[in-house]
VOZA-759470 format. One record per residue (C-alpha): x, y, z. Coordinates in steps of 0.001 Angstrom, whole numbers, padded with zeros to 6 digits, always signed. Layout:
XYZ/...
// end
This chain:
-008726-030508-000997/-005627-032326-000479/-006366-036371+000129/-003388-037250+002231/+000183-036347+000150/+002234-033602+002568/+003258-030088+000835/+006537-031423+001369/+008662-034239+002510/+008924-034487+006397/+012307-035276+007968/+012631-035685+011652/+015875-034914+013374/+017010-037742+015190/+017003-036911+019323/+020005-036804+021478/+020551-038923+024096/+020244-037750+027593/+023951-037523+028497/+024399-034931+025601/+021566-032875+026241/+021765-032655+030026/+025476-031450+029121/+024318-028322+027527/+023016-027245+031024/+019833-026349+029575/+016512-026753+030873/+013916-028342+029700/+015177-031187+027826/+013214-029888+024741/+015358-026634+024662/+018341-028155+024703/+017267-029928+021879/+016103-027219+020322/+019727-025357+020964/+021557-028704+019303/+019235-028797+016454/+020587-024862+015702/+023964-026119+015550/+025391-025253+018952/+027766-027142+020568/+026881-028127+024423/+029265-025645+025387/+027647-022500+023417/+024185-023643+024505/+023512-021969+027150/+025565-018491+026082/+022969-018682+022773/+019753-017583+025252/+021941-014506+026639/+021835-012965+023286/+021211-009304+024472/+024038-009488+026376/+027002-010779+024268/+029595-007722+022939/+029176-006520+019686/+031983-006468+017062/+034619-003659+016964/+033636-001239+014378/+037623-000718+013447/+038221-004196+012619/+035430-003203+009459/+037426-002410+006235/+037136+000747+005222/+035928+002419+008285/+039135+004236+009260/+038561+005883+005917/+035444+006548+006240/+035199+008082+009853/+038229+010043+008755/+036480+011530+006094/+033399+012025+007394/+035349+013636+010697/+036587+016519+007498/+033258+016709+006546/+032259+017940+009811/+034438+020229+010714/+034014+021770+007755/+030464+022098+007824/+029774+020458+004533/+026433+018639+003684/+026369+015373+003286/+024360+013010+001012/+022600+009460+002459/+021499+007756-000444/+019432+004428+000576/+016911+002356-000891/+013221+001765-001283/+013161-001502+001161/+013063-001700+004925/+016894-002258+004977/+017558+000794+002679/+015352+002969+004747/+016247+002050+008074/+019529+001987+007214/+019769+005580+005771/+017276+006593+009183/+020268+005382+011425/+022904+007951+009294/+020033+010688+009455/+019592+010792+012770/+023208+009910+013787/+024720+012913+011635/+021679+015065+013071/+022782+014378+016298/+026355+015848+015684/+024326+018884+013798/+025530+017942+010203/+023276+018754+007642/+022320+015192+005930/+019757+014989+002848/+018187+012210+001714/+017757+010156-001774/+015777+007567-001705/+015661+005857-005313/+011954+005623-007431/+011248+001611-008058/+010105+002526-011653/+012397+005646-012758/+015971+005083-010905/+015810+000754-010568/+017731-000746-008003/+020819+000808-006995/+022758+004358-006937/+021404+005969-010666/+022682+009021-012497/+019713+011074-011438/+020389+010588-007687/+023889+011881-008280/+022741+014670-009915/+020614+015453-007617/+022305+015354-004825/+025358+017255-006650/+022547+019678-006775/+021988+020230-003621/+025494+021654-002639/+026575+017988-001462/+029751+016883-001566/+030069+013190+000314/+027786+010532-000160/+027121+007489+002018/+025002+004862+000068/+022907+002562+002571/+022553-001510+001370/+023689-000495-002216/+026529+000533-004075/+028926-002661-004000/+028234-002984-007430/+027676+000887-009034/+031887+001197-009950/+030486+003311-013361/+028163+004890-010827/+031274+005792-008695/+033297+007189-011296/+030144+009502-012677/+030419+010708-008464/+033539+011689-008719/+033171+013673-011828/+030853+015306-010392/+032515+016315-007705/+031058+013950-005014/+032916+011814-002450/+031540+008175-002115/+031350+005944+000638/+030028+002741-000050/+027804+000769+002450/+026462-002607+001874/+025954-006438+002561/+025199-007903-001094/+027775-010401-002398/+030736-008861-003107/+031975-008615-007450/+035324-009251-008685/+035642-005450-008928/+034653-002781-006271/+033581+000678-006889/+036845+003360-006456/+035176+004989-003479/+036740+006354-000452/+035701+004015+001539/+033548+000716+000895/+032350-000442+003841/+031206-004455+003533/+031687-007320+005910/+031698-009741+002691/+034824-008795+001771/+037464-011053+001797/+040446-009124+003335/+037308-007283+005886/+038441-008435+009544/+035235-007826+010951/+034103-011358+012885/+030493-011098+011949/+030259-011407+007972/+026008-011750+007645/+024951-008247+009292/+022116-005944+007014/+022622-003254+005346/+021124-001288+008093/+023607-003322+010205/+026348-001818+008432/+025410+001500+008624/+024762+001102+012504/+028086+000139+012722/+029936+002806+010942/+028172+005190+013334/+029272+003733+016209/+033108+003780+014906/+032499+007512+014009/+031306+008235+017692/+033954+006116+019308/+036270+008276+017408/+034833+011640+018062/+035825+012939+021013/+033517+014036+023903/+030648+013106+022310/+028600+011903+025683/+024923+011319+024153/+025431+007884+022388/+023482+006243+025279/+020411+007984+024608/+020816+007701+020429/+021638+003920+020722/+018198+003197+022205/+016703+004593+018536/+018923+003371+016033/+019429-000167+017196/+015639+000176+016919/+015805+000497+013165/+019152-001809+012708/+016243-004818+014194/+013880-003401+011615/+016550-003692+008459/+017412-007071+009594/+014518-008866+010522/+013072-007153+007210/+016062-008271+005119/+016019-011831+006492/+019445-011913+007452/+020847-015169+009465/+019629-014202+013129/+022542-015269+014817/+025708-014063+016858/+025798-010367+016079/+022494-010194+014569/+020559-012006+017398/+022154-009209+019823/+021506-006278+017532/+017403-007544+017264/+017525-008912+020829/+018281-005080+021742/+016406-002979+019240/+013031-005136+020363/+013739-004290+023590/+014382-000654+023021/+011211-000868+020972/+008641-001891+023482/+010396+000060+026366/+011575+003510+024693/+009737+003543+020706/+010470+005701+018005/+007790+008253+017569/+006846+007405+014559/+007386+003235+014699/+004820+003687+018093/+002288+005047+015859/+002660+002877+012871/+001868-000093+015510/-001145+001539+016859/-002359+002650+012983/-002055-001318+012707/-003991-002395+015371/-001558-004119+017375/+000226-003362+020971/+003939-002887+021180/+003663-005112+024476/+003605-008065+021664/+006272-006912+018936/+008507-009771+018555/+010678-010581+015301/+007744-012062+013674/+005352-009165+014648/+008027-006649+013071/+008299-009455+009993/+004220-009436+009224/+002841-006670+010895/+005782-003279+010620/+007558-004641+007569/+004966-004306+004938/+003404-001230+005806/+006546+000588+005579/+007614-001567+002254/+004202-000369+001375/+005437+003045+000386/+008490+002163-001679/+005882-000293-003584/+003005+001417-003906/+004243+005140-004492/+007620+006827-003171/+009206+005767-000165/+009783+008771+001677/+006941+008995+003690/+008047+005632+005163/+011519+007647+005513/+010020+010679+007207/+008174+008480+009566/+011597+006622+010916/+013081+010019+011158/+010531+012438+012301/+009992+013007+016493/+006784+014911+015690/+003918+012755+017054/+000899+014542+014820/+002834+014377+011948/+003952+010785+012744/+000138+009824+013188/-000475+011205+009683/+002192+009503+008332/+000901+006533+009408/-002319+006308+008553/-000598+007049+005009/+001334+004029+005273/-001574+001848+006133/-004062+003264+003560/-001151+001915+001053/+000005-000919+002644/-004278-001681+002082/-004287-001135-001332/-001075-003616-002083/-003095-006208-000110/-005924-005523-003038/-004042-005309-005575/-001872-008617-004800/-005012-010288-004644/-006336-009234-007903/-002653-009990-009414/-001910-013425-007525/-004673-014932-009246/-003414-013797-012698/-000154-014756-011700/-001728-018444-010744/-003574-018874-013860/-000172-018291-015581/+001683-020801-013891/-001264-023282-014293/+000829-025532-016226/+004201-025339-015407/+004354-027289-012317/+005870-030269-013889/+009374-028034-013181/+011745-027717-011269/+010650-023805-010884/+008000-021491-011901/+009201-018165-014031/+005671-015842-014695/+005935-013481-016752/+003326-010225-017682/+001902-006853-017070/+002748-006844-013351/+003623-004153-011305/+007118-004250-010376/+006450-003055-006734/+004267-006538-006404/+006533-008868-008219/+008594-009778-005171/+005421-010300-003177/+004023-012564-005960/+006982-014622-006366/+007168-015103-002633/+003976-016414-002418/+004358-018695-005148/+007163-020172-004025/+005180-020689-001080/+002321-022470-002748/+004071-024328-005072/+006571-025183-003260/+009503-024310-005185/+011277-021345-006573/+009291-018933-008301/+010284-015574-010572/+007932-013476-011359/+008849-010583-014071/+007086-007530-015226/+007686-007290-018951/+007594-003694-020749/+009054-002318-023389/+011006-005278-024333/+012417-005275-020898/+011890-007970-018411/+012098-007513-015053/+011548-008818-011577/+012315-010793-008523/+013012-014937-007988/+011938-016203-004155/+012945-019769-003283/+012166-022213-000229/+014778-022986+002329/+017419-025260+000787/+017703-023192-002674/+020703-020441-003106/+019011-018311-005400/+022022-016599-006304/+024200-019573-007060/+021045-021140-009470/+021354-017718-011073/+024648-018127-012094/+024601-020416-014996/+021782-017850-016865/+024260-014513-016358/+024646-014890-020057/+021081-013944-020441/+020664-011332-017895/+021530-007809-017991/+021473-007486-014384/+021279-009938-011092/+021600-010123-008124/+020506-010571-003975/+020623-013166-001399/+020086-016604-000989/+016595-016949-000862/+015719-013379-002758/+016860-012213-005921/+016287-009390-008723/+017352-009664-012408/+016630-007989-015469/+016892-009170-019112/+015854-009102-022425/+011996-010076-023058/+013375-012277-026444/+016014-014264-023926/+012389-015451-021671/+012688-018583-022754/+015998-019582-022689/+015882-018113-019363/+013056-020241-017677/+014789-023604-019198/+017892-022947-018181/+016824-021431-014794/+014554-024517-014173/+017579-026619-015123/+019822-025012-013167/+017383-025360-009958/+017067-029337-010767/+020753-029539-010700/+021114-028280-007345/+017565-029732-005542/+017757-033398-004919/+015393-035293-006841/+015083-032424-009493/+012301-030264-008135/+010506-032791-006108/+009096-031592-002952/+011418-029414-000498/+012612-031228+003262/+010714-029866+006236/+012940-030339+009111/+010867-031247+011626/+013123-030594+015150/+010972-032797+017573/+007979-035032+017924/+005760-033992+020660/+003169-036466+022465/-000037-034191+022841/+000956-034221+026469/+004026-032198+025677/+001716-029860+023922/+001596-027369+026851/+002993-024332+028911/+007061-025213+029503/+006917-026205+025748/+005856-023296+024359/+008016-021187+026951/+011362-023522+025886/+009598-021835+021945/+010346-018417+023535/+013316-018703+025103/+014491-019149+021339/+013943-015599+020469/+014507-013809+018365/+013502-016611+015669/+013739-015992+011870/+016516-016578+009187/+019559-018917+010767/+017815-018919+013843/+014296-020485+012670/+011065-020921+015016/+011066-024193+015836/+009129-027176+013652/+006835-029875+015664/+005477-033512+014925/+002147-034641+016540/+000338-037500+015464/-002953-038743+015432/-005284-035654+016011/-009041-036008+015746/-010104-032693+013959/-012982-031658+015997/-014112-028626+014396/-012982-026009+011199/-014245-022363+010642/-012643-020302+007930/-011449-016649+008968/-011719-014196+006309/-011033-015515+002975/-007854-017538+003204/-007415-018617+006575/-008417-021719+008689/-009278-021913+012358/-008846-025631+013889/-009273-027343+017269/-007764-030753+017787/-008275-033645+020180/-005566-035581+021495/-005765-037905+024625/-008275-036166+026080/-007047-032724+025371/-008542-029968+022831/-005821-027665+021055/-006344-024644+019371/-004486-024297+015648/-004517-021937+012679/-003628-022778+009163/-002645-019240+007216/-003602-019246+004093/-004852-022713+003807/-008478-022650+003558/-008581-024214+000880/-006608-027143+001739/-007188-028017+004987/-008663-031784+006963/-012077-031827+007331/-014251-032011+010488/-013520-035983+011842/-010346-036696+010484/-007313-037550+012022/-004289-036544+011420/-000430-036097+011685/+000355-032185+012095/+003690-030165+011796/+003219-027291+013239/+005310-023837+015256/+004339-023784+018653/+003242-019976+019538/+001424-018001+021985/-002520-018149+022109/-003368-014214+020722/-006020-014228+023008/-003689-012942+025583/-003304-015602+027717/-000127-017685+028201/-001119-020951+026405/+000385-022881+022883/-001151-022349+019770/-000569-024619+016810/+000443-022915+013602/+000108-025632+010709/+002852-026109+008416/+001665-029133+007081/-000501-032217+007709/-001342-035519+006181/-003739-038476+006922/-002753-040268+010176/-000426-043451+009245/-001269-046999+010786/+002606-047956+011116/+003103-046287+014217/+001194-046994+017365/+000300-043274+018358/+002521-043382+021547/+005647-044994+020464/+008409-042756+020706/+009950-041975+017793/+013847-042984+016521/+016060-041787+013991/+014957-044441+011690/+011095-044247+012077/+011872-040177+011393/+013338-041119+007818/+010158-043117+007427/+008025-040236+007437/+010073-038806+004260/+008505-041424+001545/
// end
């Protein structure tokens, strides 16, 4: 068990003063803080907790839709098939669900490719070219892939296959010779919003082709299901949720609970849980993995079929499908995080953590996410076969995966991802060199050269403040996740009253504070949690009791011993919040 030293260094924002946050026109005070903390100005504040409302971007403004809706408008009239080829993720799958059921709609016959993890890789491959070739096809759309596949493109066309590219991964020197590529990251793309999923980018090229189809009159009715899945892709992908984002999960949650998909309706009940509760971070832990499940597990097209299918039996069995998988990757990450643990055993004098062994590459992502949890820095963990190395790099907030990736390119065959989540490939021999240079390359960029990451901590809260208007100022905040994250609280000097572990990794607390018992759970930190009589300093998310009823709930982040330098109800000040970082 820990003794006293934090997970990581605490920071605490400094507070406004009144004058600024009574300008924001926001009520309570603590919102308003909240809203300033995100990085809007007074002015914005109150327009950011009207996210459902604000206008979406004009599809035409996207480069390369004009193109694209023109040729898919040829396609239609001519009757022609046309290919969707997505990916094995939530963003790939939602994303090709939202061109399934839009082309559907205007009775266009749309097949599917969704890529194997093992025999295609990441990306548009030969043999889902082929394939689709095959099949009579002759225009492809590729969902959150193909910004990269220009040898892939040029194998299309001599094929005899139209490409439109669709994507949100960074953007290379050289784009594939498509018809159309369709990718808010590009530099001469006037599209305002440049962070949208890949799902998001699909959604959007559908509603440019309806705008531009005339008397088309059911969008209404459509809209209700795909902004459904665009929330889906982009709460899965972790995507900033802000401006256009915010709306398009704001809506699609809404949609959700009010009008659900067939088939998302039954995955929730297969799980347990009531749609009356899906928020972003329900979708995040609780829809999310059970249909990544498939893609990791086996083939993702069941996960497809459920997103796309309006049969209710056949959506039950799907399913219960899903969750019998999504229960055997819980087993099997089990069984593989403790290899993966053992491996890593002594490398945590660095700056990051690279594993390397006989995973299996639909876990190695999961793995490196949780290692990067635990240890607190970026993590890689690679499945290595055949000479071949290959897997996924997570990282803590602060880290751009990407850019540490960089300075290894020499050694890679392949990279590439977001900020926080990457994939690469390379030579077994180059391991190495790799992890040195990749550890290197994370000191560079981390202050203090791997020490422990900043939590932001966004308020201290006396345990008075601990109550109902807090934790509905928490709400108002919603949808929470990437860019837009839950908020992080400071509360000193809690007398542990009581512990009970729950299941095998979690902790249940309850904490006394002048006069007043909270509720808290720690997630995954049995194992290092205070003991019974203690008393401690706690950063914790404020969230709903699960109970049902409408009171807070502590979610530990982090705790340490309670500090003597600080009588327990002196308010805290910029300077006493830099105190709490040594």
């Amino acid at each position: 068990m820990r003794t006293s030293v934090p997970l990581r260094r605490w920071r605490l924002r400094p507070r406004a003063d009144e004058r600024l946050l009574r300008s924001t026109g926001v009520t309570p005070p603590v919102l308003a803080q909240l809203l300033l903390n995100r990085g809007y100005e007074p002015a914005q504040a109150l327009g950011a907790l009207s996210a459902i409302d604000a206008p979406l971007g004009d599809p035409a403004r996207m480069a390369g839709l004009p193109q694209a809706v023109e040729r898919l408008r040829a396609a239609i009239a001519a009757g022609e098939p046309v290919g969707v080829y997505g990916d094995y993720d939530v963003d790939g799958l939602t994303g090709a669900a939202i061109l399934l059921r839009a082309l559907a709609a205007l009775g266009v016959r749309a097949i599917p490719y969704i890529p194997d993890r093992v025999a295609d890789g990441y990306g548009v491959s030969r043999q889902g070219l082929e394939y689709l070739a095959r099949e009579g096809v002759r225009l492809v759309l590729t969902v959150d892939c193909g910004i990269s596949a220009r040898e892939e493109v040029l194998l299309a066309r001599a094929l005899g296959l139209d490409v439109i590219v669709t994507d949100h991964h960074a953007v290379p020197a050289e784009v594939p010779e498509a018809v159309a590529v369709l990718n808010p990251r590009q530099q001469h793309c006037a599209y305002p919003f440049k962070h949208l999923s890949g799902a998001g980018v699909a959604y959007t090229l559908m509603r440019g082709l309806y705008q531009a189809l005339p008397g088309v009159a059911h969008w209404a009715a459509l809209d209700d299901q795909l902004l459904q899945l665009a929330a889906l892709g982009a709460i899965a992908d972790v995507v900033p949720l802000r401006h256009e984002n915010r709306t398009l999960v704001a809506r699609g949650l809404q949609a959700l609970c009010a009008t659900p998909l067939v088939g998302l309706r039954e995955l929730v009940a297969s799980a347990g849980r009531s749609l009356a509760t899906m928020d972003a971070e329900s979708v995040s832990f609780v829809l999310a993995p059970r249909l990544n499940a498939a893609g990791r597990m086996a083939s993702a097209l069941p996960a497809l079929e459920l997103l796309t299918t309006n049969d209710r039996t056949r959506a039950r069995a799907l399913a219960a499908e899903l969750e019998r998988l999504n229960r055997q990757r819980q087993a099997d990450l089990r069984q593989h995080l403790e290899r993966a643990r053992e491996a890593l055993a002594l490398k945590l004098d660095r700056a990051a953590v690279v594993v390397a062994g006989d995973f299996p590459l639909g876990l190695v992502g999961l793995l490196a996410g949780r290692l990067a949890e635990e240890c607190a820095r970026p993590a890689v963990v690679l499945r290595v076969a055949d000479g071949v190395a290959r897997g996924s790099a997570r990282a803590p907030l602060g880290i751009d995966l990407v850019a540490a990736l960089q300075p290894t390119a020499s050694l890679l065959t392949r990279f590439g991802g977001h900020e926080r989540a990457a994939g690469l490939t390379l030579d077994s021999a180059q391991l190495e060199a790799f992890e040195a240079l990749f550890s290197q390359a994370i000191a560079e960029r981390w202050e203090a050269g791997g020490a422990l990451p900043t939590l932001s901590i966004d308020c201290a809260l006396r345990h008075t403040s601990i109550n109902r208007e807090t934790l509905a100022a928490v709400l108002a905040l919603e949808p929470c996740g990437a860019g837009n994250e839950r908020p992080i609280f400071l509360s000193r000097d809690l007398r542990v009253r009581s512990v009970q572990i729950v299941g095998k990794e979690h902790a249940r607390l309850y904490l006394e504070g002048s006069g007043r018992v909270f509720r808290a759970i720690a997630f995954r930190r049995a194992g290092d949690i205070p003991a019974a009589g203690q008393c401690v300093d706690l950063v914790f998310h404020l969230r709903p009791d699960r109970s049902g009823a409408f009171e807070p709930e502590l979610e530990v982040l982090d705790w340490r011993h309670s500090t003597l330098d600080l009588a327990p109800s002196a308010p805290y000040t910029r300077e006493q919040g830099m105190r709490l970082e040594s």
